[in-house]
N, C-alpha and C positions, 0 to 999 in steps of 0.2 A: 567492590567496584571503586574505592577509594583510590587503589592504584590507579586505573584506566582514566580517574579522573584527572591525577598526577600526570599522567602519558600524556595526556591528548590536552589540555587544558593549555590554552583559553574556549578548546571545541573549534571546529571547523566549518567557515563562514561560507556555503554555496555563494553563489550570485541571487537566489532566490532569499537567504537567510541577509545578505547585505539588503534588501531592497522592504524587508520587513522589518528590520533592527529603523529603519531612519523614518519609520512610523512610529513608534514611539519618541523618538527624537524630537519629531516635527508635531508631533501631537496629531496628525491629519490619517484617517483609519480608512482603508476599504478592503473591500471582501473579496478579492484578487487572491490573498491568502489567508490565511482563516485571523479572523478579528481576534478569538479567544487567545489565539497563543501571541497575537501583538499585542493584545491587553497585558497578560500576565507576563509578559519583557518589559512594559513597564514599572511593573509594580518592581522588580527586580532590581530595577533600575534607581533607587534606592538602598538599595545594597552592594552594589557594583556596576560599571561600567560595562560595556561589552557582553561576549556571548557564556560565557563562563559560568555565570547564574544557572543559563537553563541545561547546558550540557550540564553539571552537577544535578540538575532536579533528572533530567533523561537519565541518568548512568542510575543513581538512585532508585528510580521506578524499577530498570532492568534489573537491577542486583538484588533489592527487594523482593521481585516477584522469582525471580529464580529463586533463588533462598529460600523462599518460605514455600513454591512447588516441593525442590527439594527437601526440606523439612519435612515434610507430608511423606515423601518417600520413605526418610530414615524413618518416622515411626512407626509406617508399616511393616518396616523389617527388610524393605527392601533399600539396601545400600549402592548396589551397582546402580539399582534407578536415579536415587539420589546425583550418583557421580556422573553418569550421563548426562540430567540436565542441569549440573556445572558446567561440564565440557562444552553443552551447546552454547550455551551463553560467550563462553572464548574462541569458540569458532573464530576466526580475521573478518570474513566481510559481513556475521555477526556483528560484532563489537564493532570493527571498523566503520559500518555505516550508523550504529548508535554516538559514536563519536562527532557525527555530523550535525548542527543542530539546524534541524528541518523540521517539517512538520510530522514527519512520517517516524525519525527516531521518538518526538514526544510523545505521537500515539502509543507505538510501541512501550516505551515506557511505562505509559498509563494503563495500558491493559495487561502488560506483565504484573504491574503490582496487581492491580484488580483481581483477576484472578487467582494470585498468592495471597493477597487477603482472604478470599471465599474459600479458597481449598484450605487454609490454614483456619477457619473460624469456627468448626464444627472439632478441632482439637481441643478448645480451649475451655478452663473449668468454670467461668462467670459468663451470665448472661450479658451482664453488660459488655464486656471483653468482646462479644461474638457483634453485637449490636453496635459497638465504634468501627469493628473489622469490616462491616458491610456499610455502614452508614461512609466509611472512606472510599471504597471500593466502589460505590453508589458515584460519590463526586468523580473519580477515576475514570469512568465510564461516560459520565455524562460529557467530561473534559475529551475524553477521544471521541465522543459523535461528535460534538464540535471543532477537533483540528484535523480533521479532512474532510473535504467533501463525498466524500465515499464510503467510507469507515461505517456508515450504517450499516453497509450490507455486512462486517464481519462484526460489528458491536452486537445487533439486534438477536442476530443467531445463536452468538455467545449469553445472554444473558435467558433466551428461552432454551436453551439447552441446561441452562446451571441452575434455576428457579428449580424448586422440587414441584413439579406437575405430574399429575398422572395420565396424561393420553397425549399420544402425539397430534392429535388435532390441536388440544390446548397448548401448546407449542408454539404450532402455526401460526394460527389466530396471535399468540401475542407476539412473533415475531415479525409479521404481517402488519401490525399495530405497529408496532413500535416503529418500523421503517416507516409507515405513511406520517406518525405522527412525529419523525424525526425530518423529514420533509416539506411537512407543512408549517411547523414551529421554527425551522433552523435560519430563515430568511429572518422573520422578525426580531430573533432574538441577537444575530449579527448585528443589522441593520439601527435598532431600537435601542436594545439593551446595550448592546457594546459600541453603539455609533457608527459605523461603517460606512461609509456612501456606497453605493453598487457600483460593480469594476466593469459590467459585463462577460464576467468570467461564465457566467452560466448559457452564452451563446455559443461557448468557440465548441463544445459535443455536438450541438445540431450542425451548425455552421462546417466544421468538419466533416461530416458524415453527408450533409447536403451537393459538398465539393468534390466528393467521390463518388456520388452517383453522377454528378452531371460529369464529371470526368471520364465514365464508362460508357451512358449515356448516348453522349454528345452535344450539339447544341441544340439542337432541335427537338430532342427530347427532354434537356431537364427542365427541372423545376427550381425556382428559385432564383438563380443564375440567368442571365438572359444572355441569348446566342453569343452577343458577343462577349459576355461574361466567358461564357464557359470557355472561347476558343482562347481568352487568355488565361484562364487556370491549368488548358494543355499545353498550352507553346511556353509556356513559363515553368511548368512542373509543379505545381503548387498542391499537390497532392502527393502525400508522401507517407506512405505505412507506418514510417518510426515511430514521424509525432507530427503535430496541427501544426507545428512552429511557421513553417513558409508561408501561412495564409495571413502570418500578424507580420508577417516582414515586410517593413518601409518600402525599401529596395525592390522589391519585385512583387507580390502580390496584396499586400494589405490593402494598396488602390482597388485593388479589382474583387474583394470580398466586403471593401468598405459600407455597402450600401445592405448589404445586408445585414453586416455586424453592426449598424447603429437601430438597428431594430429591437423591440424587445423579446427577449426568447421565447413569450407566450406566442407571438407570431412566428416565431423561425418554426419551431416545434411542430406546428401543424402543417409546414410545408414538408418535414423531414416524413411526417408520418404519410403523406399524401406520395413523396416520391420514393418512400420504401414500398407501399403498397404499389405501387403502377410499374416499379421497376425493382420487382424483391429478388432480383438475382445478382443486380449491380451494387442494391445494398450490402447482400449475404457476402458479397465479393469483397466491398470495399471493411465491413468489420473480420473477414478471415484473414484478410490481409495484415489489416493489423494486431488481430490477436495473434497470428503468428509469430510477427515480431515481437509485440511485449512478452507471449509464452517463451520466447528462446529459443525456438523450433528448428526450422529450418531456416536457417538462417547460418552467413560466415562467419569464420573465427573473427574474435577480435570485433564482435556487437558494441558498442559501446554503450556510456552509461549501466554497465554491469559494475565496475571497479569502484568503492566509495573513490572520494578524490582526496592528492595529496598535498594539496593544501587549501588556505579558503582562498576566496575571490579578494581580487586586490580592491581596496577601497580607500576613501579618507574619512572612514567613521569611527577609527579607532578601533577595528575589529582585526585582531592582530591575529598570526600565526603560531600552528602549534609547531614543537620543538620537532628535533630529529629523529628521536624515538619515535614519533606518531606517524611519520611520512616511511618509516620503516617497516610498521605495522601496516600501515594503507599498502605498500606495495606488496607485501606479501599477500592479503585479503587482495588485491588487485588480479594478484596471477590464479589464488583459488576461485576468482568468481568466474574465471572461466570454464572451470571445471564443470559436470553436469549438474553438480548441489548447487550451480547458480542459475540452470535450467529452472524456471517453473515449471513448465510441462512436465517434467520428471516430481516433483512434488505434490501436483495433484496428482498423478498416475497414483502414489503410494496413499495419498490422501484416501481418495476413494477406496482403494483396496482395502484398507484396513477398515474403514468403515464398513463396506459390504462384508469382508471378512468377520467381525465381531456383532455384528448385526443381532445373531441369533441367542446371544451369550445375557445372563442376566446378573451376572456380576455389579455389585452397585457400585464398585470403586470404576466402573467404566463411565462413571458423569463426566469425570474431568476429559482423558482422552477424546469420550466423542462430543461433549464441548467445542473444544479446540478442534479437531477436524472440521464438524459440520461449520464452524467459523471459518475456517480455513477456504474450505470450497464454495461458501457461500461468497463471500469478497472474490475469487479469481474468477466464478460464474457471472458475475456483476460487468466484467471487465469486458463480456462477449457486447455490452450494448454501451456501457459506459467506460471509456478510457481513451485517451489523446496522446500518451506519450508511453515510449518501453523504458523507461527508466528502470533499475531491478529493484529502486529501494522502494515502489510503488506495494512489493510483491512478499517484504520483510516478513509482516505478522503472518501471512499463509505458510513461508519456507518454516517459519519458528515455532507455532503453531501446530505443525506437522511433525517435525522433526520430537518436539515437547509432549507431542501424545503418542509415539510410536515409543517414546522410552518410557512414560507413566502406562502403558499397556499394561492392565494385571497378569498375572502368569495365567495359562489354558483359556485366555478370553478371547482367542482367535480358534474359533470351532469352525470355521467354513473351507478346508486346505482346498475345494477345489477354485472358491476365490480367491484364494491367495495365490494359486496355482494361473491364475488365467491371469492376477494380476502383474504377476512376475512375465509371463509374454509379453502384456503388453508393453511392461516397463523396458524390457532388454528392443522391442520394436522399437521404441522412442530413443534407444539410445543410439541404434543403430542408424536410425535415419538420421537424427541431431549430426552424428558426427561422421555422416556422410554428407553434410551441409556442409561439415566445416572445410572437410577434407575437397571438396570440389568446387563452391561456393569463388567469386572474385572477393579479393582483399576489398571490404568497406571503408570509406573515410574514417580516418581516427580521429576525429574529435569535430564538435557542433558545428563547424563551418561546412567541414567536407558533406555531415550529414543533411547541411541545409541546401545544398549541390549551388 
């Protein structure tokens, strides 16, 4: 990965990565974006200026955990496996969106090593050797529950799929555990431990989901929003499948959701649960709608936010641009992520299949593969109730995930060919419809404004 860091180096500064670098800068911390990864750009920050630091630690985690999956492969004898999960690893919008330094390429990272830590530690001849590999892998993990707010649902899955237990209830229980208690702990530990003032970030999931039932609704039925709330959430458009964006916009809606978004989310919450139950068809409505769009579905060419971006946000933090090679690689990864491997919905189709496919097999080299699935599907299932924007780098560790355990598959450990059979229908169903979207679909606004109408 030394190269890629070569390419891409200083890394590529979204507008979300400008606006967490100058919390460090400023010293003033909140939980808007995750505290732990503006903590640890500071500490960086002593070694260098700018984003360079962490894209070097992000490249490293990825090259690291592939490496050391792939290791695993060679000593089993198997070398094509090996060279497959290289190849994933240079996929373009792969690497391309690891180039980006967000919070989602650091996860990424961390649980790539992670995982290449544990899969490589049961090689090695010294107990202690096996006991740093996990005890790192321990921090790895711990560091991706905390830089996303989501990440539980693929962290928790992953680590009671990799623990050696013997029943899959004990699984459950501790993956069950471990989300409540990454839930319950993760506020104080931001807040407390890392300093953070609260952003209100944790209202705009109700708050959104709230504005689309009363959008479906009307005024007179919803809840939350009062009549004349709601008739300005329709004459305005402030509901929108992509992402929550128009409801924080100055300009047109943030007046007319402001009274609610200064509430605490303990209170939105219960109005959200009061107006799915009274009106569970407007809810069902308002979350298909958008899983839709973040799954990739039916939906027109030219989706946006598929393509990493090719260059960072302009700013005066000193977060400079990477060279001409890297905007070369972004445009190539830009034209593959239209392709269906930038479809989600095509990667859990294959997700599941092979899960249900290998189900019946007792192969013990199938810990890693269904690991990484059951993570996989767990994080995209999560998306059905929690998720506010299609961004595709939301959707990284499930495509890689997927992709990383369909080529670590042991040889004969798919026994079920009538599941594989039913799942190959559905998969060519999805494609056929996907790009019967594309094909008749209106041209979308190409970039944040058009998308914000």
């Amino acid at each position: 990965m030394l190269a890629a860091v070569l390419v891409f180096w200083p890394g590529i500064a979204t507008y979300d990565s400008v606006v967490q670098y100058a919390q460090p800068l400023s010293g003033r911390y909140d939980d808007w974006h995750p505290p732990v990864m503006a903590r640890l750009w500071s500490l960086t920050l002593y070694l260098s200026s700018g984003a360079g630091p962490l894209l070097a630690l992000q490249m490293a985690g990825y090259g690291l955990g592939l490496g050391l999956i792939a290791g695993r492969m060679r000593r089993l004898g198997r070398p094509r496996a090996a060279l497959a999960v290289l190849l994933i690893g240079l996929w373009p919008p792969f690497l391309g969106w690891q180039a980006v330094v967000l919070k989602d390429a650091q996860m990424l990272g961390a649980l790539l090593a992670a995982v290449g830590l544990i899969v490589a530690a049961p090689g090695r001849p010294a107990i202690w050797q096996r006991r740093v590999a996990i005890g790192v892998a321990a921090v790895l993990l711990l560091y991706a529950l905390l830089v996303r707010a989501n990440a539980v649902f693929s962290v928790a899955p992953l680590i009671a799929m990799l623990v050696p237990l013997r029943s899959a209830r004990s699984r459950i229980l501790l993956g069950v555990g471990l989300v409540a208690a990454t839930l319950a702990l993760s506020p104080a530990i931001n807040h407390r431990l890392l300093g953070a003032t609260e952003s209100r970030v944790t209202a705009t999931q109700p708050l959104y989901d709230l504005a689309g039932i009363a959008v479906r609704v009307g005024p007179q039925a919803a809840i939350g929003f009062t009549p004349a709330e709601t008739r300005g959430l329709i004459a305005r458009h402030c509901v929108r499948p992509f992402f929550w964006d128009p409801l924080d916009d100055d300009s047109r809606c943030a007046g007319i959701a402001s009274r609610l978004f200064a509430l605490p989310s303990s209170r939105i919450y219960p109005m959200l649960a009061e107006a799915a139950v009274r009106h569970p068809l407007a809810y069902l409505a308002q979350r298909l709608a958008h899983l839709n769009s973040t799954m990739r579905w039916w939906v027109p060419a030219g989706w946006i936010n598929a393509a990493p971006p090719l260059g960072g946000e302009a700013n005066d933090l000193g977060l400079a641009q990477p060279g001409r090679a890297a905007v070369a690689w972004e445009r190539l990864a830009g034209w593959l992520s239209d392709w269906p491997t930038g479809w989600p919905i095509v990667w859990i189709v294959v997700a599941a299949t092979m899960l249900a496919a290998t189900r019946r097999s007792q192969d013990p080299e199938l810990r890693l593969p269904r690991a990484l699935l059951v993570s996989a599907l767990a994080l995209e299932a999560s998306f059905a109730a929690f998720s506010i924007a299609s961004d595709l780098r939301y959707h990284l560790w499930p495509m890689i995930a997927t992709a990383l355990a369909m080529s670590t598959l042991p040889p004969g450990s798919v026994v079920d060919r009538r599941v594989l059979r039913g799942g190959a229908a559905v998969l060519i169903l999805v494609l056929i419809v996907g790009l019967a979207a594309r094909l008749t679909l209106p041209t979308p606004p190409g970039d944040y404004a058009g998308m914000m109408g």
